[in-house]
PyMOL CGO cylinders between C-alpha atoms (Angstrom):
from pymol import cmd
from pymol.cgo import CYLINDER

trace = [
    CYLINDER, 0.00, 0.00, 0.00, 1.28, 3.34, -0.96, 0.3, 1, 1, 1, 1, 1, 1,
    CYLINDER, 1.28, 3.34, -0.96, 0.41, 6.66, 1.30, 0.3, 1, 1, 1, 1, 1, 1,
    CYLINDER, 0.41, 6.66, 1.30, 1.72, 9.76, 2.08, 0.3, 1, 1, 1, 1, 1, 1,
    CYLINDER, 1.72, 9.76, 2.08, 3.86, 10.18, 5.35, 0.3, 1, 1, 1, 1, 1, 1,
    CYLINDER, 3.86, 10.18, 5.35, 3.46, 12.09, 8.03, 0.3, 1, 1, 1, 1, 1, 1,
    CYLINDER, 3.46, 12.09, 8.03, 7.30, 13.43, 7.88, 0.3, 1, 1, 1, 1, 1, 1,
    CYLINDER, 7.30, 13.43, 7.88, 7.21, 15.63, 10.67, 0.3, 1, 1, 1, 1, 1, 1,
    CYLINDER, 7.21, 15.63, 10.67, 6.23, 12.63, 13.42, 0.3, 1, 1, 1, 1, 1, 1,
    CYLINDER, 6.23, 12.63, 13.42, 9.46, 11.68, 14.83, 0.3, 1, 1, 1, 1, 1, 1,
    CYLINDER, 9.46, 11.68, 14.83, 8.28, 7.86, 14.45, 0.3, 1, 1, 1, 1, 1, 1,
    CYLINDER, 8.28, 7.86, 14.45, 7.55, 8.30, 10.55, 0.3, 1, 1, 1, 1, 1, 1,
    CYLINDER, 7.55, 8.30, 10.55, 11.27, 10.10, 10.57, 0.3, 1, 1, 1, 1, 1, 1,
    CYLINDER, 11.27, 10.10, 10.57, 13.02, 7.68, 11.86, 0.3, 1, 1, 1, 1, 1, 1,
    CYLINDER, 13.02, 7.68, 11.86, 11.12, 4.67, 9.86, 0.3, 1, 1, 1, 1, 1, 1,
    CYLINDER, 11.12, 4.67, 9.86, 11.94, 6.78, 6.99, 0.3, 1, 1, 1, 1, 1, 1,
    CYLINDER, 11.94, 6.78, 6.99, 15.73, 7.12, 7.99, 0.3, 1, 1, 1, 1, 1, 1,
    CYLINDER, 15.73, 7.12, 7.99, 16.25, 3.72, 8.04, 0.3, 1, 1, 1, 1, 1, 1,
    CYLINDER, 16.25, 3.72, 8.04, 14.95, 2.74, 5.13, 0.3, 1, 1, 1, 1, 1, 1,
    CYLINDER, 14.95, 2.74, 5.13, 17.23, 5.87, 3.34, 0.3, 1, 1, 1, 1, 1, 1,
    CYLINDER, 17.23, 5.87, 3.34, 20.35, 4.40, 5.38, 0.3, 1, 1, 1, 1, 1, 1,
    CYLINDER, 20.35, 4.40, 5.38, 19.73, 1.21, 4.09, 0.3, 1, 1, 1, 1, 1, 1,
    CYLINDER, 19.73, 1.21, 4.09, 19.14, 1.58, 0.72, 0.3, 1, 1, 1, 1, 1, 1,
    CYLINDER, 19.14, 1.58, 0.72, 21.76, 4.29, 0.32, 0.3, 1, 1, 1, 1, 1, 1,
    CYLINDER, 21.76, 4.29, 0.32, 24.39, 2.10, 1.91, 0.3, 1, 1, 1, 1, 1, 1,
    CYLINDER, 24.39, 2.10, 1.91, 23.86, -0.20, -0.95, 0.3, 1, 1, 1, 1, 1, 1,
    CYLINDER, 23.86, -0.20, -0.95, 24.13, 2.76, -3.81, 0.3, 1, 1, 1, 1, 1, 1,
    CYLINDER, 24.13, 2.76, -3.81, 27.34, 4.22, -2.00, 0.3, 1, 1, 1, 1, 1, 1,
    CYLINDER, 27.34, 4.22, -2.00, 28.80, 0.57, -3.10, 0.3, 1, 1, 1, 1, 1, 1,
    CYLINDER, 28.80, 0.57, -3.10, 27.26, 0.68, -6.20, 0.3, 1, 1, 1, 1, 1, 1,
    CYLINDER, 27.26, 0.68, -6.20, 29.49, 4.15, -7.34, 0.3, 1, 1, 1, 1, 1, 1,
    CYLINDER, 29.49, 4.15, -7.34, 32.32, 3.31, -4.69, 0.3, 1, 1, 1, 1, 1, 1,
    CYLINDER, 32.32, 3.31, -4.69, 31.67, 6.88, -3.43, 0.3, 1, 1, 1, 1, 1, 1,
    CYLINDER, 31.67, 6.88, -3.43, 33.61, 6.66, 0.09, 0.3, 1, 1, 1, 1, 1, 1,
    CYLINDER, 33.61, 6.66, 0.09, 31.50, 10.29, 1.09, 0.3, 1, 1, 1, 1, 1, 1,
    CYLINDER, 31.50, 10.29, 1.09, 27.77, 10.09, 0.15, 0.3, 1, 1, 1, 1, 1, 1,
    CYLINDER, 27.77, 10.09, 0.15, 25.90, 12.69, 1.19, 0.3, 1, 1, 1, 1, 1, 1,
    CYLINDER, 25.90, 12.69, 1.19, 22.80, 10.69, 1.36, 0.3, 1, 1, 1, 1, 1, 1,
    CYLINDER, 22.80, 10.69, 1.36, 24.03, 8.60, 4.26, 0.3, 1, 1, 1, 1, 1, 1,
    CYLINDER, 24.03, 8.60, 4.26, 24.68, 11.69, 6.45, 0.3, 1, 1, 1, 1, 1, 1,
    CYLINDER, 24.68, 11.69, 6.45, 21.14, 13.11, 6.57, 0.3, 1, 1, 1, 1, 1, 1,
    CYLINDER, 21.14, 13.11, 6.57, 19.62, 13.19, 9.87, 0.3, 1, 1, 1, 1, 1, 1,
    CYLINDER, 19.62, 13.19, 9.87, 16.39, 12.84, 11.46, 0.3, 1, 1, 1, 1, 1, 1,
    CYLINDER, 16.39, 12.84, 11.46, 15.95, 17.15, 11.32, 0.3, 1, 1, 1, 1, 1, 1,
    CYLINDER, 15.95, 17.15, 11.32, 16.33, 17.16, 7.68, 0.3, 1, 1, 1, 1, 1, 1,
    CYLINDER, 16.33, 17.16, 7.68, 13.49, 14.68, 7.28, 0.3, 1, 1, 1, 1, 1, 1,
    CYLINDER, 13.49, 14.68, 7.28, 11.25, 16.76, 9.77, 0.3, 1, 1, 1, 1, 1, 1,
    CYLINDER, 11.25, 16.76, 9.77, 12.17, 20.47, 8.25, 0.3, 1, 1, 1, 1, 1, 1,
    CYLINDER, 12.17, 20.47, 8.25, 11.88, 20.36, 4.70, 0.3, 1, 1, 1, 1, 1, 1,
    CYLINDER, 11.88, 20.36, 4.70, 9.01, 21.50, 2.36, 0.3, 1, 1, 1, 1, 1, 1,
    CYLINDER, 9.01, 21.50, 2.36, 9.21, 18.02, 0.26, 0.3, 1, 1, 1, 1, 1, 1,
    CYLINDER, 9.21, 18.02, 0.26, 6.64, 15.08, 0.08, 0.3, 1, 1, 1, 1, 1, 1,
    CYLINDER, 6.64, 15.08, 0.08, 7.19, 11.64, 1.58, 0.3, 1, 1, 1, 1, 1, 1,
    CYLINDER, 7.19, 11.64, 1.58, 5.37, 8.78, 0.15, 0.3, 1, 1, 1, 1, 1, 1,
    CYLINDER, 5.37, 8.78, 0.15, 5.67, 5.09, 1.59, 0.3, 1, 1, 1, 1, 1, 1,
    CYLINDER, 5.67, 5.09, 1.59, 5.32, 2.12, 0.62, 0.3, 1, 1, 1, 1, 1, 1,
    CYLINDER, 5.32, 2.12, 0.62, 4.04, -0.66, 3.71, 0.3, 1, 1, 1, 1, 1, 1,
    CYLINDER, 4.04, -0.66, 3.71, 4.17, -4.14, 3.07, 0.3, 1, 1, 1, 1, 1, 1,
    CYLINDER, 4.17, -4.14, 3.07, 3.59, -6.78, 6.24, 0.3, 1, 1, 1, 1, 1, 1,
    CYLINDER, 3.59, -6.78, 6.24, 3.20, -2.98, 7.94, 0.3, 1, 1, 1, 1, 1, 1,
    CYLINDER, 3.20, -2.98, 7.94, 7.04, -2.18, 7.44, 0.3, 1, 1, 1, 1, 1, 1,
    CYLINDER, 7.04, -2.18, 7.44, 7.94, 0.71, 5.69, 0.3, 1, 1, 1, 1, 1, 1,
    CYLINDER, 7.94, 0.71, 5.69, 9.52, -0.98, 2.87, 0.3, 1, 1, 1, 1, 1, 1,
    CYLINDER, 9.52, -0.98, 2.87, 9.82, 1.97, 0.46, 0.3, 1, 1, 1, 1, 1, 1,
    CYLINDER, 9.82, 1.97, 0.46, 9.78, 5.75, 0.18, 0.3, 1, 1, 1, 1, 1, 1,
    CYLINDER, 9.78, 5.75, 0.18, 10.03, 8.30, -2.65, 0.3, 1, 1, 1, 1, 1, 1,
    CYLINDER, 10.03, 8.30, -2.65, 10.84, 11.96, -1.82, 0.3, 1, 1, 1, 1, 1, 1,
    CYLINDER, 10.84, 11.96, -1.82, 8.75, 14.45, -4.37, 0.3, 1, 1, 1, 1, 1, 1,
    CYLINDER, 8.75, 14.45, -4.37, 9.96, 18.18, -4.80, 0.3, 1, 1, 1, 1, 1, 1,
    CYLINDER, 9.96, 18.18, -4.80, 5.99, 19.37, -6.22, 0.3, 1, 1, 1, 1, 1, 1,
    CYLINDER, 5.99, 19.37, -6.22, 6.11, 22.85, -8.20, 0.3, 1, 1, 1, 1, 1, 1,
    CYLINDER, 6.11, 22.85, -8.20, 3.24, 23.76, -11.02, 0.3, 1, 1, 1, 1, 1, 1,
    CYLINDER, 3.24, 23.76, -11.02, 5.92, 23.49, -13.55, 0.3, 1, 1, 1, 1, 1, 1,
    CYLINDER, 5.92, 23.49, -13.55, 7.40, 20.24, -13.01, 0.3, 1, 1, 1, 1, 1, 1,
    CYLINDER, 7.40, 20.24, -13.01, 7.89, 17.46, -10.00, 0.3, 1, 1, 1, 1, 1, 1,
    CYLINDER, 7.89, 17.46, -10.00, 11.46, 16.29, -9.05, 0.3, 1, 1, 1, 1, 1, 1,
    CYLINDER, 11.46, 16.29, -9.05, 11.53, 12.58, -7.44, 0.3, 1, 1, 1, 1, 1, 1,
    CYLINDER, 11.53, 12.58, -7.44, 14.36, 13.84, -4.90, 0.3, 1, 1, 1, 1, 1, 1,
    CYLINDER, 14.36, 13.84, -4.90, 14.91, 10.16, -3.85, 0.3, 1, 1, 1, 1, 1, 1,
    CYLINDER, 14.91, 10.16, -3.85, 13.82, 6.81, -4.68, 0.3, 1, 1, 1, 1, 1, 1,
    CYLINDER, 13.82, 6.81, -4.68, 14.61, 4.47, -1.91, 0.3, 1, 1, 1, 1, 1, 1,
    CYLINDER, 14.61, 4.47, -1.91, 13.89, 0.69, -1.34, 0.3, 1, 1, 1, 1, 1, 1,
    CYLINDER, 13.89, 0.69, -1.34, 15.03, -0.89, 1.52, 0.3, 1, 1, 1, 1, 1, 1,
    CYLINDER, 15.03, -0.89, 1.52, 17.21, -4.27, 0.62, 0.3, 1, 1, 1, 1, 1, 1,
    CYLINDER, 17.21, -4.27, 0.62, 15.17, -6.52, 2.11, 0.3, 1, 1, 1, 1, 1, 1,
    CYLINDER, 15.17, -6.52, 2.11, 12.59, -6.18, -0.15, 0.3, 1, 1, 1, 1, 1, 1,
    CYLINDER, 12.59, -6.18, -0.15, 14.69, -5.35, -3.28, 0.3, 1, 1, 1, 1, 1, 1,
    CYLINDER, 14.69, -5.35, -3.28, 13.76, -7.43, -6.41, 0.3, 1, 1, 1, 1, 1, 1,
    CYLINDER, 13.76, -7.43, -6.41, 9.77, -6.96, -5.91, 0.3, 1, 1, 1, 1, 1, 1,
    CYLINDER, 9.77, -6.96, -5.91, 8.60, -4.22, -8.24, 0.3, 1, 1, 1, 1, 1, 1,
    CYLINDER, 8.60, -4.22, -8.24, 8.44, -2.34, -5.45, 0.3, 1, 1, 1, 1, 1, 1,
    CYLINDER, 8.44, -2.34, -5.45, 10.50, 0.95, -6.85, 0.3, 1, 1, 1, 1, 1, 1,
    CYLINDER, 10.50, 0.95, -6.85, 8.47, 0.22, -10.77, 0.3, 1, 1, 1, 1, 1, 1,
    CYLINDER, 8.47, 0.22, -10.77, 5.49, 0.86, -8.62, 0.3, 1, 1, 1, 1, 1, 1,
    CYLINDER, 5.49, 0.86, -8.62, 6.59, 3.93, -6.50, 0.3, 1, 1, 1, 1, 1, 1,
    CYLINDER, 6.59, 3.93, -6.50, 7.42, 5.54, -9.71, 0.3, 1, 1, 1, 1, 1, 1,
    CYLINDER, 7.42, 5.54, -9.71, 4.06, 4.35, -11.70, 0.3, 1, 1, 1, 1, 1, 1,
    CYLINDER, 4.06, 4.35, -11.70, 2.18, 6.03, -8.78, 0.3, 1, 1, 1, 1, 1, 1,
    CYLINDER, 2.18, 6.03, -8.78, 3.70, 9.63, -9.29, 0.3, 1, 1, 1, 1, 1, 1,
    CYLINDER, 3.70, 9.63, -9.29, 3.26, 9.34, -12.97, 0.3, 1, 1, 1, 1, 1, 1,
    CYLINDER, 3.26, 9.34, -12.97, -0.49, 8.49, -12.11, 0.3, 1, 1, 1, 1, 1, 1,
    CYLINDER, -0.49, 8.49, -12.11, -0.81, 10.68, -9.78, 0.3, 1, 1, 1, 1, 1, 1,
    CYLINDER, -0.81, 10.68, -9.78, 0.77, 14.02, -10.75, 0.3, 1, 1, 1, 1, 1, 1,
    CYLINDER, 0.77, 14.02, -10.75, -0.07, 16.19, -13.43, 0.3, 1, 1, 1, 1, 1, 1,
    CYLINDER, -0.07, 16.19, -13.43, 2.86, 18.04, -14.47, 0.3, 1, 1, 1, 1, 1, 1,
    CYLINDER, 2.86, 18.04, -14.47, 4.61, 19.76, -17.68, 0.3, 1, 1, 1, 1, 1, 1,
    CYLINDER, 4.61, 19.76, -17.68, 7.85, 17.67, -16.52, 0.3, 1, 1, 1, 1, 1, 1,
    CYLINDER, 7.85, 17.67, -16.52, 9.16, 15.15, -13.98, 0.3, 1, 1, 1, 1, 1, 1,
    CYLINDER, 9.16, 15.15, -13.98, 12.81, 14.71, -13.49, 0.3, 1, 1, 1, 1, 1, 1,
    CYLINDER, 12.81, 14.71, -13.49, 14.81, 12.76, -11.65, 0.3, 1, 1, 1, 1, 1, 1,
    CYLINDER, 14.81, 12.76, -11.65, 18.66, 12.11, -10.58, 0.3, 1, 1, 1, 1, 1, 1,
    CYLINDER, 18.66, 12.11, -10.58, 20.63, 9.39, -9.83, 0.3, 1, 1, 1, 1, 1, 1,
    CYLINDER, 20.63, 9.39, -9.83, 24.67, 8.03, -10.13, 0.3, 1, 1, 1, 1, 1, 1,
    CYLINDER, 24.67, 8.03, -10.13, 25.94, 7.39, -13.23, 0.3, 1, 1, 1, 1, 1, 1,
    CYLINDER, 25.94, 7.39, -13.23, 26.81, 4.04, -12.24, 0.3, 1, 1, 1, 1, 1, 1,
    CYLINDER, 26.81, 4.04, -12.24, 23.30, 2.94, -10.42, 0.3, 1, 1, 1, 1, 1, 1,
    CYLINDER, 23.30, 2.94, -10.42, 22.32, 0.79, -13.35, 0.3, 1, 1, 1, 1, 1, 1,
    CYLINDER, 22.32, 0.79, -13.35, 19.23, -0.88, -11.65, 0.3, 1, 1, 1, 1, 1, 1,
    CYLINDER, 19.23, -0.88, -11.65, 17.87, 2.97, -11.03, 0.3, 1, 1, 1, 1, 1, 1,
    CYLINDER, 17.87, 2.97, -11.03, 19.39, 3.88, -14.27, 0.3, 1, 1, 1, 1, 1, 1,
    CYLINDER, 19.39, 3.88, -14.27, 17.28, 0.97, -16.07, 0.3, 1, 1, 1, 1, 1, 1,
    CYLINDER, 17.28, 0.97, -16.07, 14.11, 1.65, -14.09, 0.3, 1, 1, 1, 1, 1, 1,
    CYLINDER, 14.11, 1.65, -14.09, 13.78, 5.03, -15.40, 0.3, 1, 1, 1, 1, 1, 1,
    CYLINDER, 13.78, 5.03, -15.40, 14.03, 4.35, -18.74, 0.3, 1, 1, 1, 1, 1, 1,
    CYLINDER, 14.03, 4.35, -18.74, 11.75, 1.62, -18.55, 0.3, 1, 1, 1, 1, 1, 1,
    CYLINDER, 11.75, 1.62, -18.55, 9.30, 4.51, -17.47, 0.3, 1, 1, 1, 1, 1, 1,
    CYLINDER, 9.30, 4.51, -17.47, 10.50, 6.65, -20.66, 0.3, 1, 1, 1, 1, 1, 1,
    CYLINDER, 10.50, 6.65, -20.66, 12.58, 9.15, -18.84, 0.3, 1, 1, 1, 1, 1, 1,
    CYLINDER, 12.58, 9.15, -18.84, 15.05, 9.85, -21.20, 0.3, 1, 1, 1, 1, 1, 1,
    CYLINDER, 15.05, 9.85, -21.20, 18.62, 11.09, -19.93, 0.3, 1, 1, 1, 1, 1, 1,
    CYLINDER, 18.62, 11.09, -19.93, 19.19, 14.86, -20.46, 0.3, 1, 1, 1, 1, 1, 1,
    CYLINDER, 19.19, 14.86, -20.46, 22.76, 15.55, -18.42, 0.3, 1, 1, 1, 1, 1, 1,
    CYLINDER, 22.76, 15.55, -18.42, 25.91, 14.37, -16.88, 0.3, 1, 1, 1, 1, 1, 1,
    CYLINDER, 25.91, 14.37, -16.88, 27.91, 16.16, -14.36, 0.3, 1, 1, 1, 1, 1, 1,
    CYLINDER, 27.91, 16.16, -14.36, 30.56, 15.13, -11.71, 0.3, 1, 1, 1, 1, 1, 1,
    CYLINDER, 30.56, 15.13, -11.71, 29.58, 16.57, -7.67, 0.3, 1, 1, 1, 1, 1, 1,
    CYLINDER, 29.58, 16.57, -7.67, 32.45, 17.98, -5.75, 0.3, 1, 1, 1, 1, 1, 1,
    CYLINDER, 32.45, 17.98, -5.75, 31.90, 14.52, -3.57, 0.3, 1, 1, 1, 1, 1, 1,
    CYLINDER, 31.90, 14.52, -3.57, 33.78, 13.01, -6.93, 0.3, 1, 1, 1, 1, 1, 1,
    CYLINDER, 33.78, 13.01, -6.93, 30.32, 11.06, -7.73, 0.3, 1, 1, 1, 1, 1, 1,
    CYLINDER, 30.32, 11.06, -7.73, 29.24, 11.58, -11.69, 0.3, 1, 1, 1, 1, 1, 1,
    CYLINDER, 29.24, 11.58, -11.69, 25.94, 12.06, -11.79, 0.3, 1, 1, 1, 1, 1, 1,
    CYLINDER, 25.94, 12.06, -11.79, 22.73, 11.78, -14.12, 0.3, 1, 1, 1, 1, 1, 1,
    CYLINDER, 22.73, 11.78, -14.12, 19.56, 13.79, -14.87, 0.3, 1, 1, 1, 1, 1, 1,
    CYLINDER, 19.56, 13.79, -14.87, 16.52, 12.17, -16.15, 0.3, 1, 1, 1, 1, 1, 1,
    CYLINDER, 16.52, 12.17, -16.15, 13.57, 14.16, -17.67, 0.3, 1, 1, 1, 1, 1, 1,
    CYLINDER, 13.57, 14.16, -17.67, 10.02, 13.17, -18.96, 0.3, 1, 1, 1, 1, 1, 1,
    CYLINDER, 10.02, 13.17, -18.96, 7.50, 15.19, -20.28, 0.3, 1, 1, 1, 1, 1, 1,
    CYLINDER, 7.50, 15.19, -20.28, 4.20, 14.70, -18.45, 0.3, 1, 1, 1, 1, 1, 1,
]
cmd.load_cgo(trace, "trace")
């Protein structure tokens, strides 16, 4: 089941933390980035920030969550996370299929490593087509995604 979350309860935070640790742990590997900024957010940055938190429960564990940036002109998918226990289940295809369903927008965008081929592959399979590279100052190259809604 897929809902919104209630970010700014502690309890949804730290739910949500875990399942960001986890799964980032695993894309750190993927791009052998020994600094990834993803793994040093904290519970405050969950709490304070205007995005949108959607979750997806399965047994009633948060198993996934995807972190929406909402404007009129176009929605960003800030992060896609799956935690690894339940990687391999369509759970990310059907994260993404629910913002495409249900979000109206000129443009949806997204960002990801370079070398996160199962994100990479996911995307396209959704029809995002890749629009620009770019290396951080973390030494991570990086790729943007667009589709046009």
């Amino acid at each position: 089941m897929i809902q919104k979350l209630n970010n700014k309860d502690i309890e949804i935070a730290r739910k949500m933390q875990v399942v960001f640790h986890a799964s980032y742990a695993i894309e750190a590997v993927l791009l052998q980035a020994e600094n990834f900024p993803p793994l040093q957010r904290q519970i405050p940055a969950y709490i304070d920030t205007e995005t949108d938190f959607f979750g997806y429960w399965k047994n009633e564990e948060l198993a996934a969550v995807v972190e929406l940036h909402l404007t009129p002109e176009q929605i960003h998918i800030q992060s896609l996370v799956v935690d690894p226990s339940y990687f391999r289940q369509g759970i990310g295809r059907k994260l993404v299929q629910y913002v495409l369903d249900s979000f109206s927008s000129e443009l949806f965008m997204v960002e990801t490593g370079s070398a996160n081929g199962p994100a990479i592959a996911l995307y396209k399979r959704f029809g995002f087509e890749e629009v620009l590279q770019w290396d951080t100052e973390h030494g991570i190259r990086k790729v943007r995604f667009e589709k046009k809604g």
